[in-house]
C-alpha positions in Angstrom: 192.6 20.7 374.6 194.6 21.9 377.5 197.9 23.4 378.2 200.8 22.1 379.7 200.5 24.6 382.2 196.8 23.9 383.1 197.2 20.5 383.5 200.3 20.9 385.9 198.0 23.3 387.8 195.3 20.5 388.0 198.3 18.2 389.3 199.4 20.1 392.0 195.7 20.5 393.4 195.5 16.5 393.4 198.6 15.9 394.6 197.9 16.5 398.3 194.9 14.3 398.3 196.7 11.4 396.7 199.2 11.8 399.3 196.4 11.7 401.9 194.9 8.3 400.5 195.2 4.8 401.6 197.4 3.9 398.2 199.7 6.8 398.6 200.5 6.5 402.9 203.0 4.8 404.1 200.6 4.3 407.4 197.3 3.1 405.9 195.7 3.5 410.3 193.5 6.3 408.8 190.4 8.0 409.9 188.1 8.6 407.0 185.9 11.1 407.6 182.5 10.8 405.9 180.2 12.9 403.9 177.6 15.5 405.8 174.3 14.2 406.0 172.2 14.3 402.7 169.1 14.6 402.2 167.4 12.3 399.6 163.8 12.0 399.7 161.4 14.5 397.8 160.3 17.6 399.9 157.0 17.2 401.7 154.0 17.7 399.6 151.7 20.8 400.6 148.5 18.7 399.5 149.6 15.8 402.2 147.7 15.7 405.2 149.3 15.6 408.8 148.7 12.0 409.3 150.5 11.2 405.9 153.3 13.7 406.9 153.9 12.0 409.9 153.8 8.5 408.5 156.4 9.2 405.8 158.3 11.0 408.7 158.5 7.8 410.5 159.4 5.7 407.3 162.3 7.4 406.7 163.9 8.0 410.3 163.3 3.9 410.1 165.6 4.4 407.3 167.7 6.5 409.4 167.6 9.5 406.7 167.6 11.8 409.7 167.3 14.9 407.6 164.5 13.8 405.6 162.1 12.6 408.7 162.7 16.0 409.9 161.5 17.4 407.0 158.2 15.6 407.1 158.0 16.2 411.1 158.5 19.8 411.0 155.8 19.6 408.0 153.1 18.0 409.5 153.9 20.6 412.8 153.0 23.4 411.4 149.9 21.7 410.1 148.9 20.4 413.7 150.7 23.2 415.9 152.5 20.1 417.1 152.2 17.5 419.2 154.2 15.6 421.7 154.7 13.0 419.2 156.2 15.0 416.9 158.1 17.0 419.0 159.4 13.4 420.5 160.5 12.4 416.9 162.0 14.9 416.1 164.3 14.9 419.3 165.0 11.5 417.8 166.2 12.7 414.7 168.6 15.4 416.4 169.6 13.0 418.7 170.6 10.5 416.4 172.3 13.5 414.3 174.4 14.3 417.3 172.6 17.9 417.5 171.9 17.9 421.4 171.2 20.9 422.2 168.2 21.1 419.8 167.4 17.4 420.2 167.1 19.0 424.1 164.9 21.6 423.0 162.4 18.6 421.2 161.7 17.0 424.3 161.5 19.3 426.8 158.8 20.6 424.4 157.0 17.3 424.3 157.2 16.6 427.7 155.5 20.5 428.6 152.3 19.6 426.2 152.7 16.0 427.6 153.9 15.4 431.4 152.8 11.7 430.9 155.5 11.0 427.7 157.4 8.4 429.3 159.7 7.8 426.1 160.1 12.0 425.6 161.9 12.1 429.6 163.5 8.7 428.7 165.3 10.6 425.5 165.8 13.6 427.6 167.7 11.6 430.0 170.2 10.4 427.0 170.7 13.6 425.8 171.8 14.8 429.2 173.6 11.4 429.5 175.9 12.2 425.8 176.6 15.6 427.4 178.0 13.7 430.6 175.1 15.6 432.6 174.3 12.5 434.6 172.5 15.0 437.6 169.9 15.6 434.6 169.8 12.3 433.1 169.0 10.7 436.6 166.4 12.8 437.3 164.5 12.8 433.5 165.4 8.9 433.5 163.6 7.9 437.1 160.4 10.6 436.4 160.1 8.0 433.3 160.8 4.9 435.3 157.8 6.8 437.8 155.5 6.8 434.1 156.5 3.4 433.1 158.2 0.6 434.2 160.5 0.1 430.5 163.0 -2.0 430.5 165.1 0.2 428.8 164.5 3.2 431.3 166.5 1.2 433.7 169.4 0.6 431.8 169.8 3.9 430.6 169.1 5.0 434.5 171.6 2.5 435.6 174.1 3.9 432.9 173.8 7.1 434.1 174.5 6.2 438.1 177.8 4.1 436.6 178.8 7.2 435.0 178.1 8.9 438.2 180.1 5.9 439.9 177.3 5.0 442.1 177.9 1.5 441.3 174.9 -0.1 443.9 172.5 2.2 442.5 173.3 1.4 439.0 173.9 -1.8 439.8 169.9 -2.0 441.2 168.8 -0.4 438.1 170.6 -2.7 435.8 168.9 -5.8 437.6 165.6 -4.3 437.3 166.4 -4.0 433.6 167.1 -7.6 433.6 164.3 -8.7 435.8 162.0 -6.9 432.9 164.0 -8.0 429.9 166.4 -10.7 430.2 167.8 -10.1 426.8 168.4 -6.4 427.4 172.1 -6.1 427.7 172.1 -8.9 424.5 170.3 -6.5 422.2 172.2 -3.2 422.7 175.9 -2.8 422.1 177.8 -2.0 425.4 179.8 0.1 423.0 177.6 3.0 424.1 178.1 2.8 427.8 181.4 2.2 427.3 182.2 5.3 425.4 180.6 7.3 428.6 182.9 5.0 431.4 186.3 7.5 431.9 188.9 4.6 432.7 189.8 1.2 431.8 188.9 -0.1 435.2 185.5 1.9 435.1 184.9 -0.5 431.8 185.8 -3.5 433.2 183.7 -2.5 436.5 180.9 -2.6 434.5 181.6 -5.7 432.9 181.9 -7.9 436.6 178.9 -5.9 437.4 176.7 -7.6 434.6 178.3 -11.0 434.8 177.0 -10.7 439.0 173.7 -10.0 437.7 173.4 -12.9 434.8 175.1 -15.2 437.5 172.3 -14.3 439.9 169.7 -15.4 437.3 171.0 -18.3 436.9 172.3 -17.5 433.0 175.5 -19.0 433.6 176.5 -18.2 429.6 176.5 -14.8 429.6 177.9 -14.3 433.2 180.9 -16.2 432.4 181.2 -14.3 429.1 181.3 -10.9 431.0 183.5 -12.2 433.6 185.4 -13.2 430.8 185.5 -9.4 429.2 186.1 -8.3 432.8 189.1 -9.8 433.0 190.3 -8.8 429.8 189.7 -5.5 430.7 191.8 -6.0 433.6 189.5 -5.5 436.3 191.9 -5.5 439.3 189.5 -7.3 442.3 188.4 -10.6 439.9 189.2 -12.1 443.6 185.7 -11.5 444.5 184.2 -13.9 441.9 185.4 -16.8 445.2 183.4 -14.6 447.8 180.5 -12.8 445.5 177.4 -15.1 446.9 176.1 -14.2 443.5 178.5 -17.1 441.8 178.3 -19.4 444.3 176.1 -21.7 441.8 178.6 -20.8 438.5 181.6 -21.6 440.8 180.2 -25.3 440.1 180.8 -24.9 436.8 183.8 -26.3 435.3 183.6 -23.7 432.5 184.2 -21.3 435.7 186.9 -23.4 436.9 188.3 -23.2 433.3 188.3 -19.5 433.1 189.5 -18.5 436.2 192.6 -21.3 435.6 193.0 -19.4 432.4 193.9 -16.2 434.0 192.8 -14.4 430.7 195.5 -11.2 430.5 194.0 -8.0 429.9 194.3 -6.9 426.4 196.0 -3.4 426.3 194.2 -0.4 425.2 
């Protein structure tokens, strides 16, 4: 059994995390900070071959156990001497793992035994993009725009010219994007871009810069719904949407009408 005194001692260890939970705070705003990644599958078997390595590799970044994949990529590496592939991967992983500098190292290393990998420069380009090195991520993204004319390429080039506020040439980029995939900006969270843009007004930039686009395609749903977010990001020159030739078909709208009659307030940070 234990002692008064041990169980006061086991008290006074707890205490500061009780304090520090959502029960026990008089201001329950907390950040939780979660666990380290884990890793959960079984090691990589030495009998597998590098095709099966890989395979289970890909499974589990799918599953986005990060740490595992890279297990199983690094595996089937030293059974190959690695390929571009692999290297690409596994720049995925570290990537995805927040570990930029050796997610860097992956795919410069797939695109030296591959000067063709499209995707590997792509990734490149948003690893230089999370380390605000939009120089480098222009360049890596337009030699894979030069390999292969992806959708995706050109947003992530355009992301990295707003960042760089060069806002015709990201502007450009972004309509290639759509002209290749209408559904582009749909898919993929803005939340992303938005945590590279410095300033309110750099946000809500971008957000009048995609509703010109969708307006110019004619998808008068999602251009209003981004002038919509423009304005509630308070972006100062709305003004434009009456001399912007680009809505000069919504403008006929009477949703349009409606909105801009609104005045939607901007919604404080």
């Amino acid at each position: 059994m234990l002692s008064w005194k041990r169980v006061s001692s086991l008290l006074l260890l707890l205490l500061p995390l009780l304090l520090l939970s959502p029960s026990f705070s008089q201001n329950t705003e907390l950040v939780q900070v979660g666990p380290p990644p884990f890793r959960r599958a079984e090691p990589p078997a030495p009998s597998a071959s590098a095709e099966e390595l890989e395979g289970r590799g890909d499974q589990l970044r799918s599953e986005k156990n990060y740490l595992d994949a890279m297990d199983y990529y690094q595996a089937a590496t030293i059974k190959t001497g690695g390929t571009a592939s692999l290297m690409n991967k596994m720049g995925i992983c570290n990537l995805m793992l927040q570990r930029y500098k050796d997610a860097r190292k992956d795919f410069s290393r797939a695109v030296k035994k591959d000067h063709s990998h499209a995707d590997a420069y792509n990734n490149l380009g948003v690893v230089y993009y999370q380390q605000r090195d939009y120089g480098k991520a222009i360049k890596n993204c337009e030699k894979a725009v030069s390999l292969n004319l992806s959708a995706s390429y050109y947003s992530n080039l355009g992301a990295a010219y707003f960042a760089k506020k060069q806002f015709e040439k990201a502007a450009y980029n972004y309509a290639k994007a759509l002209e290749l995939d209408p559904d582009i900006f749909e898919r993929v969270s803005r939340a992303g871009v938005q945590a590279q843009l410095p300033s309110p007004d750099d946000r809500a930039r971008y957000d009048y810069v995609l509703a010109k686009l969708y307006a110019r395609m004619g998808s008068a749903d999602r251009s209003l719904r981004y002038l919509k977010k423009a304005m509630e990001d308070g972006y100062k020159d709305i003004g434009n949407v009456y001399k912007d030739h680009e809505f000069s078909n919504l403008r006929k709208d009477p949703r349009f009408t409606e909105l801009m009659a609104a005045k939607t307030i901007a919604i404080p940070e």
